[in-house]
N, C-alpha and C positions, 0 to 999 in steps of 0.2 A: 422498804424493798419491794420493787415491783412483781406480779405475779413470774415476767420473762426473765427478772434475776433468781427469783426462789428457784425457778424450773430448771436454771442450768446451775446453780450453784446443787441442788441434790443429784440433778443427773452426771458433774464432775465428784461429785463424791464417793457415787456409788462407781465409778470408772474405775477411779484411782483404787478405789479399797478392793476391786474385784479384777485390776490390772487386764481393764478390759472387755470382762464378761459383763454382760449386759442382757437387759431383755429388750430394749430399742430396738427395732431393726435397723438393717444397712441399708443408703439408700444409694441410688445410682448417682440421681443428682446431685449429691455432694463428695464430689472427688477427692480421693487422698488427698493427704497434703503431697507438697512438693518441697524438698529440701532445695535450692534454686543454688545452692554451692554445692551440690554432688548429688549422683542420681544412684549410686551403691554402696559408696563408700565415702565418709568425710571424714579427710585429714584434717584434727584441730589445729597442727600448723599453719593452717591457711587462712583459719579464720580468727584471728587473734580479737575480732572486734566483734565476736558472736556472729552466730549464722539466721538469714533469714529462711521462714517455711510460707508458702504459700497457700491458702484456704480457696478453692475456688466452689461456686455454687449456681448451678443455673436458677436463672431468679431471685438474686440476692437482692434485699431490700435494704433501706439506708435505715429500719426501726429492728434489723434481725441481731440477732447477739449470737458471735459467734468466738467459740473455745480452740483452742490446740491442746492437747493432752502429750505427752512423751514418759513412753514409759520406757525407764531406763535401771539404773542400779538404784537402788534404797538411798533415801534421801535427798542431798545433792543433785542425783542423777535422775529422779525422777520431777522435777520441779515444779513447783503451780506458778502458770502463764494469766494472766490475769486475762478475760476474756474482752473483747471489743466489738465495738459497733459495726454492722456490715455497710455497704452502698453499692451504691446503682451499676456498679462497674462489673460486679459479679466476682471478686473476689478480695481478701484482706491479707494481709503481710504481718507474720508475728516475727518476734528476736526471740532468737533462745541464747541464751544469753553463756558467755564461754566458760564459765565456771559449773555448767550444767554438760558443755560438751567434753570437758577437759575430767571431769568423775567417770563421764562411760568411755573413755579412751582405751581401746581394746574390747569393746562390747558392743552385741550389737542391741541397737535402742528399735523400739515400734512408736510410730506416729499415727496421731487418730483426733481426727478435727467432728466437733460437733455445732451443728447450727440449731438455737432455738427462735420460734416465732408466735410469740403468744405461750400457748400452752402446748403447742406443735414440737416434736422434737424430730431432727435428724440426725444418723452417727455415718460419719463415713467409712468406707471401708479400712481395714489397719495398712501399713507400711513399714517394712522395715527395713534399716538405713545403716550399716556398719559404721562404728569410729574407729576409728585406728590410723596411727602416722605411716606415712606411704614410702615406701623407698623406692630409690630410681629404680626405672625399667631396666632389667637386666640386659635386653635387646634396644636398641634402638630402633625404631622402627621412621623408614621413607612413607611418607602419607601424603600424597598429593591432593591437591583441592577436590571436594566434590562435585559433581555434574548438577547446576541449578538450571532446569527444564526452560525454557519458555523466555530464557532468557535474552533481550536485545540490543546490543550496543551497553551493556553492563546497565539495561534498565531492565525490569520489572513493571509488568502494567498487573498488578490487582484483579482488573476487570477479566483477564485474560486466566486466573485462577481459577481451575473448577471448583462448586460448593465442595467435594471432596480435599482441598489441598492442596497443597503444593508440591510435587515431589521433588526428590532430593536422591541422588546417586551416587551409593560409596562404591567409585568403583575396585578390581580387587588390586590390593597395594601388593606391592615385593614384601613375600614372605608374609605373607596373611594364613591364617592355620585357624584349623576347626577349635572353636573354645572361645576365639577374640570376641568380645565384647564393646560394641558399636554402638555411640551415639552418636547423632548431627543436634550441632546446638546453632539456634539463630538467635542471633543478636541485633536487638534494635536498641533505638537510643535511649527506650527507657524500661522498667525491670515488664512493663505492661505488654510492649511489646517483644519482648524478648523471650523463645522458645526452648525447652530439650525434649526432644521427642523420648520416646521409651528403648530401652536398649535391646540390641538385636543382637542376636549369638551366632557368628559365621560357623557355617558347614564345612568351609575350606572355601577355595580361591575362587566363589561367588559374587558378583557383585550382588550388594543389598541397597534396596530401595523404602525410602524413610516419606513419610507423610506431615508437611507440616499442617496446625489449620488451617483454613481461608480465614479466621477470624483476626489468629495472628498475623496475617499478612495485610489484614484490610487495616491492622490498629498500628502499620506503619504505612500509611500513605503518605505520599510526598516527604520520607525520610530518607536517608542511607541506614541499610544495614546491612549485614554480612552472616555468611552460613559458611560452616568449619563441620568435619567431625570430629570425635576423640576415642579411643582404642584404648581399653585395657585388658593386659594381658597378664593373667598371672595373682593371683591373691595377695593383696597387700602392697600389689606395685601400685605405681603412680601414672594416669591416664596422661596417653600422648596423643596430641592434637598435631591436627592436619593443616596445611596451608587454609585461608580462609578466600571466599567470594565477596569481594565486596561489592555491592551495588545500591543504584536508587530506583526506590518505588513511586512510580511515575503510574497517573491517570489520564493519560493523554493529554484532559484540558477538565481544567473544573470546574467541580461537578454542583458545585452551591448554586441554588436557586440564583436564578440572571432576572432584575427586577429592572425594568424601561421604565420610565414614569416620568419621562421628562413629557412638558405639553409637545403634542402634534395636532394638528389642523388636518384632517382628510376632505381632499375634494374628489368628487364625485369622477370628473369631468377628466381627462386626459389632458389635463395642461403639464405644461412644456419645465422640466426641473430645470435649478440652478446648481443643482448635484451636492447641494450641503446636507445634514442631515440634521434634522430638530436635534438640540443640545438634550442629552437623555434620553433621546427614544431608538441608541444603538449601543451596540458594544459589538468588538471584536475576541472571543475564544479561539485561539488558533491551537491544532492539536500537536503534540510535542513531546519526545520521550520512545512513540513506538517506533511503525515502519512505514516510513513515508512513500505513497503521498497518502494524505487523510481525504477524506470527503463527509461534507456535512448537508443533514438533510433535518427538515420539522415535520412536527407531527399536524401541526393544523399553518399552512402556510398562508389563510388569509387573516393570521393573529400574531404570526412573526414569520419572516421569510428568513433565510441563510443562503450566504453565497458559496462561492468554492475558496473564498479566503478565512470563512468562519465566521463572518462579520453578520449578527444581528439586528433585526430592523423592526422596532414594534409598528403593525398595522392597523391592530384592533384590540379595545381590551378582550383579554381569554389569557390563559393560559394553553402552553405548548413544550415540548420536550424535542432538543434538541440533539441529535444521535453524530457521533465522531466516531468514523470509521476508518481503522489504518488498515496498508496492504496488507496484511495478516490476520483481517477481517476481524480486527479486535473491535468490539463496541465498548460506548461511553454515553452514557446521557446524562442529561444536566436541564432540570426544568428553566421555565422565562416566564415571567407573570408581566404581561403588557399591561400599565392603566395609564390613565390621562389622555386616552385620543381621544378627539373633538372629529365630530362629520359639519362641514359646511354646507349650512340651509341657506338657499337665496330666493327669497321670495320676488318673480318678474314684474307681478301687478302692482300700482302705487297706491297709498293709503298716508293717512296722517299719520303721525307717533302712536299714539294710541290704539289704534286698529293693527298699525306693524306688531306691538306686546302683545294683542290680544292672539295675534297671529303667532308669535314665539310660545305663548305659552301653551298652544294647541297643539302645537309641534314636542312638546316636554323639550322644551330650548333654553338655552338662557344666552346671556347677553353677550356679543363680543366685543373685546379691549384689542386682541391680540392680532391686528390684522396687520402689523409690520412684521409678527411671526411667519405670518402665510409669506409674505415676498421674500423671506431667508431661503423658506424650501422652493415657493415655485416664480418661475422666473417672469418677474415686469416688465412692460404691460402684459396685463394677463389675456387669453385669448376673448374672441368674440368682442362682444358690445358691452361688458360689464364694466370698462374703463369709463365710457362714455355718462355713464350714472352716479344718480346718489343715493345711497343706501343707509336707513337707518340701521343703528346697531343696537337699536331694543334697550337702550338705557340712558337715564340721566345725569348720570355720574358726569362731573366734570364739567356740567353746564350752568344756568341760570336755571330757575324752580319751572319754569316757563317753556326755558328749551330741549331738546334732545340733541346727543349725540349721533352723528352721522359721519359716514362714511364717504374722504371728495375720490370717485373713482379718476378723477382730472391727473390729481396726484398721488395718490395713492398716502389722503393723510388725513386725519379726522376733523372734526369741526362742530361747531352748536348752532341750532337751527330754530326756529320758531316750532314749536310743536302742533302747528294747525296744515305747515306743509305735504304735502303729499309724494311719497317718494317710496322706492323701492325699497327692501329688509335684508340685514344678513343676520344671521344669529348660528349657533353652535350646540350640537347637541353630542351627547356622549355616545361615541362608537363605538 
């Protein structure tokens, strides 16, 4: 038994035997549990297949061990949960299993989660959770959907979410009365992203305003989900929900690193395009979801330019961050990592093969192969008198031991030369 099992197996012992009392202290960072099938009261009729509770903990590590404790009636009702491993997500899901909730039926139970780390202990604050079978609401009650803020064309942009939240507005339904007990629950598609805020108790026919996280919100991006409330009114009745909002959470355009790397050739020189774009050195993000029209701009635009259709162009290796701006002045960025541009060195004076290398290598150049690439993007014959020439390309490859590779600017195609000839240089260096 390791010291982090010894340490929570006496600290669950000494819980249970003292139903509670403890000399650990409470810590903030480790939140109540969450009973995730009721937030006052849980009908065992609803949960025939046991009920999950949720452990959450800022900073949860994937070596922390973490307990659920419930203290309920003697025996049965108070049960040992066997404790589990934590991770990186920042919280863990226990079963309690229905032969534990079906003993405190009619009683209410306290919930109280402990994380150990090493020899570190924390106890969370307690909770307590009624069971008991629910009978219908003796009122019916009209609940119409709640007001979801910010919302567009039944999207949701995230980005547009202050670090504060999300708000959420119950407004006040027919025959709303001081006492009612109000929650908004969001539903996402999985239990991680799925919300209940804490319940609020109407004054009378005010509307009440509910705070979801931004956390929650950011751990459904590009999902659907939906926001409802639910009303109970009255001890032992059964919570009635509202029509629900459905929608999709949209990022305008994403946000994952945009990586170019296909080869480009950069010339210096204002020659003339053939409007193609080097295969890999663009992409198009077009923005989509908010309030059109968008507009896109870079942060370093001699490293990647954007146009007004979203369309990405790597110039230079660097890195740069591109910013999607909708009418409603929502922003979006999304990094670009440019590698593999080449700058085109053309040496005017003529030399043999050998003097050309020694010339490339003073340049930190190396050799070019890819000059049918250069006539993809820029259009043939290319300007001036560089047609008229022959240019080595600084390498052997492809010839006799004797010869070099050269470049016919006649045709724009390469060829093997004697390496005692004298001729002009192109070579390639990283830009």
């Amino acid at each position: 038994m390791t010291i982090q099992t010894q340490t929570m197996a006496t600290l669950l012992a000494q819980l249970r035997d003292s139903r509670g009392v403890t000399t650990v202290p409470r810590s903030r960072e480790l939140a109540a549990p969450v009973m995730l099938e009721a937030a006052l009261q849980l009908d065992p009729g609803r949960v025939l297949n046991g009920a999950a509770v949720r452990v959450a903990f800022d900073g949860m590590l994937d070596t922390d061990l973490v307990a659920l404790v419930l203290f309920g009636k003697p025996g049965a009702g108070t049960p040992e949960i066997e404790p589990i491993i934590g991770n990186a997500r920042g919280y863990v899901d226990f079963k309690v299993r229905v032969a534990a909730i079906n003993a405190n039926d009619g009683t209410a139970v306290t919930l109280m989660s402990a994380l150990v780390r090493g020899e570190q202990q924390w106890l969370s604050p307690p909770v307590d959770l009624m069971i008991a079978r629910t009978r219908q609401a003796i009122v019916t009650l009209a609940l119409p959907a709640p007001v979801l803020h910010a919302l567009e064309n039944h999207n949701l942009i995230p980005a547009a979410v202050p670090s504060s939240g999300q708000s959420v507005t119950v407004a006040a339904y027919p025959d709303m009365r001081a006492g009612d007990k109000v929650r908004v629950i969001w539903t996402g598609i999985t239990q991680a992203s799925s919300y209940s805020t804490a319940v609020q108790t109407a004054t009378g026919r005010t509307a009440l305003t509910f705070t979801v996280p931004k956390s929650v919100v950011d751990a459904n991006g590009g999902a659907s989900a939906s926001v409802a409330y639910a009303v109970l009114r009255g001890t032992g009745e059964a919570e009635q929900m509202s029509a629900a909002v459905p929608f999709k959470l949209m990022s305008l355009v994403d946000t994952s690193t945009l990586k170019l790397d296909g080869m480009a050739i950069r010339v210096a020189a204002n020659w003339p395009r053939t409007g193609v774009e080097y295969p890999g050195n663009s992409a198009t993000r077009a923005g989509s979801g908010g309030k059109a029209p968008y507009t896109y701009s870079t942060s370093a635009p001699a490293i990647a330019s954007v146009d007004k259709k979203g369309t990405v162009i790597g110039l230079k290796n660097g890195r740069a961050v591109i910013t999607v701006t909708d009418a409603a002045k929502v922003k979006v960025q999304y990094p670009v990592e440019v590698s593999n541009v080449w700058e085109l060195l053309l040496r005017s004076t003529t030399s043999n093969h050998d003097a050309a290398v020694a010339w490339m290598n003073g340049q930190r150049g190396i050799p070019l192969h890819e000059t049918h690439l250069i006539s993809l993007y820029y259009r043939w014959p290319y300007p001036g008198d560089i047609n008229k020439n022959h240019y080595w390309l600084c390498t052997g490859e492809y010839c006799a031991a004797t010869n070099g590779l050269f470049w016919n600017g006649d045709n724009n195609a390469h060829a093997c030369h004697g390496r005692g000839v004298n001729l002009r240089a192109l070579c390639k260096r990283a830009y």
